[in-house]
N, C-alpha and C positions, 0 to 999 in steps of 0.2 A: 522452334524456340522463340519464346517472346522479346524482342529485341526492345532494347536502352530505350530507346527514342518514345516506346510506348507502354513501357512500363509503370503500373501505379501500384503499389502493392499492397494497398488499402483495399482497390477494386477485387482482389483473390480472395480474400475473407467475409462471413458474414456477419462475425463483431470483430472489434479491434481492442487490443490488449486485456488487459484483465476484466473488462464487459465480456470475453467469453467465455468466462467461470460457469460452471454449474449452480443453478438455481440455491438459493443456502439454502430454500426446503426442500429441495431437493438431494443434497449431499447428505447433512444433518441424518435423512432418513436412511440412508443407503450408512452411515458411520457411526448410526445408534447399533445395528448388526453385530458390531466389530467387536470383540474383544479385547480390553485393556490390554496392555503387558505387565508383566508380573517379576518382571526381573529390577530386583532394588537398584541397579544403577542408573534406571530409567530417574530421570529428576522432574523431565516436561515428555509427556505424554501426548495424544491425541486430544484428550478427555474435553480439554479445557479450549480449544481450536485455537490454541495461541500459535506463534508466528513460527517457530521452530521447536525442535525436538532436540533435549539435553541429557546424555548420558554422560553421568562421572566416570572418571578415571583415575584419580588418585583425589588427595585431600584437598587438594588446592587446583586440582584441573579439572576441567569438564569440558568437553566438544557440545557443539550445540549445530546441527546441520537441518538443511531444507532446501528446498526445488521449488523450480518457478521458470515458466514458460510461458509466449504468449503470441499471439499471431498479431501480425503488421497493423500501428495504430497509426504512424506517418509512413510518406511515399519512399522518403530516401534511407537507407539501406543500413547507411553509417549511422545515425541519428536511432534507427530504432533498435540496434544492436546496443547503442549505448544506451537505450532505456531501460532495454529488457534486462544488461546483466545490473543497473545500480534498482531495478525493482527486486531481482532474486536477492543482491547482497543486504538491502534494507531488514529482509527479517534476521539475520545474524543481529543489525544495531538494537531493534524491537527486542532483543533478550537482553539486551546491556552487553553482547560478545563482542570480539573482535575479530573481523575475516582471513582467515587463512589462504585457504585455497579454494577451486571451484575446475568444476567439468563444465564441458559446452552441451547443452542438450537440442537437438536440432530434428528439426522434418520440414523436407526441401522440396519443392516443384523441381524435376528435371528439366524442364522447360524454361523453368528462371537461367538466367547467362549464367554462370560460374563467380563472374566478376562480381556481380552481385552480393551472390557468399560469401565473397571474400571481405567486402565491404561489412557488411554485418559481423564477422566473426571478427573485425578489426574493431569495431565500433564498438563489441563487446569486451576485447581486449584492454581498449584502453581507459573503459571505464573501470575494469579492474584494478588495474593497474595503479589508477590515482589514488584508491586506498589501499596500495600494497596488499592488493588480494592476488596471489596467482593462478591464472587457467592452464590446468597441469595434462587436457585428454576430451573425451568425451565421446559422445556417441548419438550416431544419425540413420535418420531412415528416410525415407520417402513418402511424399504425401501431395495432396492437390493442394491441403491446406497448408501452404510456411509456417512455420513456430519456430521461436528461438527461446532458450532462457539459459539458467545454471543450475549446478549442483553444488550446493557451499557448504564447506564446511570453515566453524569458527572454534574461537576456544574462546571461555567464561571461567570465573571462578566460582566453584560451587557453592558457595555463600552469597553469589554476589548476581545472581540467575534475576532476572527483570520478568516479572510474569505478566499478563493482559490481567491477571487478576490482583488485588490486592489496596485498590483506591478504598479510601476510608469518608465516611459522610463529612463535609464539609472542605473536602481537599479541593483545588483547584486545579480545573482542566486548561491545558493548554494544547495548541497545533501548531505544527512548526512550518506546511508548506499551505498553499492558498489551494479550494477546492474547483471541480471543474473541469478536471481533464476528459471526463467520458464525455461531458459533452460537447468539448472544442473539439477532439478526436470526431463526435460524430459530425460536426460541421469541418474538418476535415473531408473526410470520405465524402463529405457533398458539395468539395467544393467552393465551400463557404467563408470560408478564414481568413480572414486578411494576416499580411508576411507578420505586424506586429501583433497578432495573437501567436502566432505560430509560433516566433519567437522567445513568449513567453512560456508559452506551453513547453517548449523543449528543454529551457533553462529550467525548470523547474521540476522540470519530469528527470532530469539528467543532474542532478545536484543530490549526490550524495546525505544519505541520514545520519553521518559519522558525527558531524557537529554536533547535532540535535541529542544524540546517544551520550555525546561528552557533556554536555550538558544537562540532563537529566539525574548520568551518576554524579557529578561534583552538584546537585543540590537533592542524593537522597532518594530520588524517585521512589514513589510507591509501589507504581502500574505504569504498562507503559506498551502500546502495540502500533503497528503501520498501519495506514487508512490505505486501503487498496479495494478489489473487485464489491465487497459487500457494501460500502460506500461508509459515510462516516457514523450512522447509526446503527450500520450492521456491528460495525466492530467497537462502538462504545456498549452496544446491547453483549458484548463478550465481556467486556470489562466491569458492565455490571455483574453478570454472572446470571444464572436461574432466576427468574423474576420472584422478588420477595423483598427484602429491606432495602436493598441501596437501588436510588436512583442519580437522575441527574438532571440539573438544571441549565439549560444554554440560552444564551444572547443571538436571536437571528442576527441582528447589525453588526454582530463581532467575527460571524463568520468571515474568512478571509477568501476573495473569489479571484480566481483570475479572469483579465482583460477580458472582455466580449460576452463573457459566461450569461448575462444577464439579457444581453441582444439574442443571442442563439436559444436561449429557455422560451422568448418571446416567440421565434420563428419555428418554434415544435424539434428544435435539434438534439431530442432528448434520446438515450442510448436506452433499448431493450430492458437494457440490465437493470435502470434504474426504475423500473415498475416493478421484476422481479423481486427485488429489495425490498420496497415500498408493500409489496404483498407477504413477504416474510417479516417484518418488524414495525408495520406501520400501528398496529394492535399493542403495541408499548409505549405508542409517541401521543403525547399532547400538544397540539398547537393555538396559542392563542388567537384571536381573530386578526392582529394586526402586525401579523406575518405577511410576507407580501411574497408574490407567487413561483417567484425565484428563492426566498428560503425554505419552502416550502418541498420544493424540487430537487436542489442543491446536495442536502442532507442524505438523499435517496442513491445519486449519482455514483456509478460505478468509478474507483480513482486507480490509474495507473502510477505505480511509483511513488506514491502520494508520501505525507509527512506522517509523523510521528502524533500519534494521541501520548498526553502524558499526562500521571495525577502528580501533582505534587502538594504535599502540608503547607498550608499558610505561612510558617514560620520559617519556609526553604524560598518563598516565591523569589525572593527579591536576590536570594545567591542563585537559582535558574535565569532569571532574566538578564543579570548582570552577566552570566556564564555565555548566555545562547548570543547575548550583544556584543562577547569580544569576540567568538566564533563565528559572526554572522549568520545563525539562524534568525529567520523570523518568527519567533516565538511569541505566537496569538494567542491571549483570557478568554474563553470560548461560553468559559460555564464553571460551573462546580458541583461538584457531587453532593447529593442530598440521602434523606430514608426514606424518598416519598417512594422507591417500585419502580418510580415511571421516570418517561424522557420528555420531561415538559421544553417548549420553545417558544420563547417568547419573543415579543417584535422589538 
């Protein structure tokens, strides 16, 4: 048994948190296979790779659930069990629902101490907890590699369902949490981080989408999905949809980055995942020349627990921003949607 004293549980995995997604060209192809479902109560599907899945139940109810799991992106035990479960409960907010309940889903080193587990399954607990989600069970197996996440189920109103699709040309994007986590995670694992990145990193990774989600509905939102494993291109390239009329226009300066991000891009602290990325949707992106080489990179970056993409009409900005400022999100102008196709970036 690995004992406390030597335990790193970044060192047991070979990516950390949502960097160890599968390839999006790689999924994409293995989910083109599938077959739709066919059952009318189905409202969000696979189809459209938004953030959860909503079947109605009566006229004014609908369940919207999803999973999500992830193996150790920090050392201590408590801190990534609170990450992993406010990452799985995030795509409940991504549909505009509210979280209900959630299963533990779990594969454990037998080798890790017990005390460990315990620590994570607390950590997961009480990030539950702080948005009145209850963890009601769940189920575990055995593995070299640890993972932890949930299984959540929420409830929406059927009318009232928030899709990744549906931004209109000229609506304004906004992001509510600062980019950067795959790569502090990767200078984590090597050791690199100083305490006041780390700190930010975990505030932020551990801060709730509930605000951001209340915010959104009380100004209207269009579209609206979490930035997590595809990075921030992968999942605005969802919310454009099939490449054809809509595109979108972003501000590299307006990106919002957390602490260090910009040092550690410097030092090659760039995570797997974000070349993966970069080979599936770079074919979409325009970059102007005076982009500088950390936006360049940024945008590509695998996010753990990340913020909320949100379209919102010109004529709601100003009731969103006033919304996310009494709630305290940090609600960032990023860009806006255009009819050019593409994902231009400019410096």
């Amino acid at each position: 048994m690995i004992s406390d004293q030597k335990l790193r549980l970044t060192e047991l995995v070979a990516a950390a948190g949502c960097a160890a997604k599968l390839g999006p060209k790689e999924l994409a192809g293995v989910l083109a296979g599938l077959l739709p479902s066919r059952d009318p109560r189905v409202l969000v599907g696979a189809e459209t790779m938004d953030d959860a899945a909503v079947i109605q139940l009566g006229r004014e109810l609908a369940i919207c659930f999803t999973t999500d799991f992830i193996t150790p992106l920090v050392d201590d035990p408590f801190d990534w069990g609170r990450i992993a479960a406010t990452n799985a409960i995030s795509d409940v907010y991504a549909m505009g629902g509210q979280p209900l309940a959630a299963l533990n889903i779990l594969c454990w080193n037998d080798c890790l101490p017990p005390e460990v587990l315990s620590r994570v399954l607390a950590g997961g607990a009480a990030a539950a907890q702080a948005v009145d989600c209850s963890i009601v069970g769940g189920h575990s197996v055995s593995g070299k590699e640890p993972k932890y996440g949930l299984a959540v189920i929420g409830t929406v109103h059927p009318e009232r369902v928030i899709r990744n699709v549906g931004a209109r040309a000229g609506d304004l994007l906004y992001l509510t949490k600062p980019l950067g986590s795959g790569i502090l995670c990767t200078a984590i694992k090597a050791g690199d981080a100083s305490p006041e990145e780390y700190q930010s990193l975990i505030k932020s990774m551990t801060t709730s989408n509930r605000g951001a989600c209340e915010a959104a509905l009380a100004a209207s939102v269009q579209a609206m999905t979490d930035v997590t494993g595809f990075g921030l291109l992968g999942h605005l390239s969802e919310m454009l949809g099939p490449q054809g009329h809509l595109g979108a226009c972003l501000r590299a300066p307006a990106l919002p980055l957390l602490p260090g991000v910009r040092r550690h891009i410097a030092m090659g602290m760039i995570p797997a995942g974000a070349a993966r990325n970069r080979d599936a949707f770079a074919a979409r992106v325009d970059f102007s020349d005076d982009v500088e080489d950390a936006g360049r990179v940024v945008v590509f970056d695998p996010q753990t627990s990340g913020g909320l993409l949100v379209a919102i009409s010109p004529g709601q900005a100003a009731v969103f921003e006033a919304a996310a400022q009494r709630l305290d999100v940090a609600a960032q102008p990023i860009g806006e949607f255009d009819r050019s196709g593409r994902i231009s970036i400019r410096g």
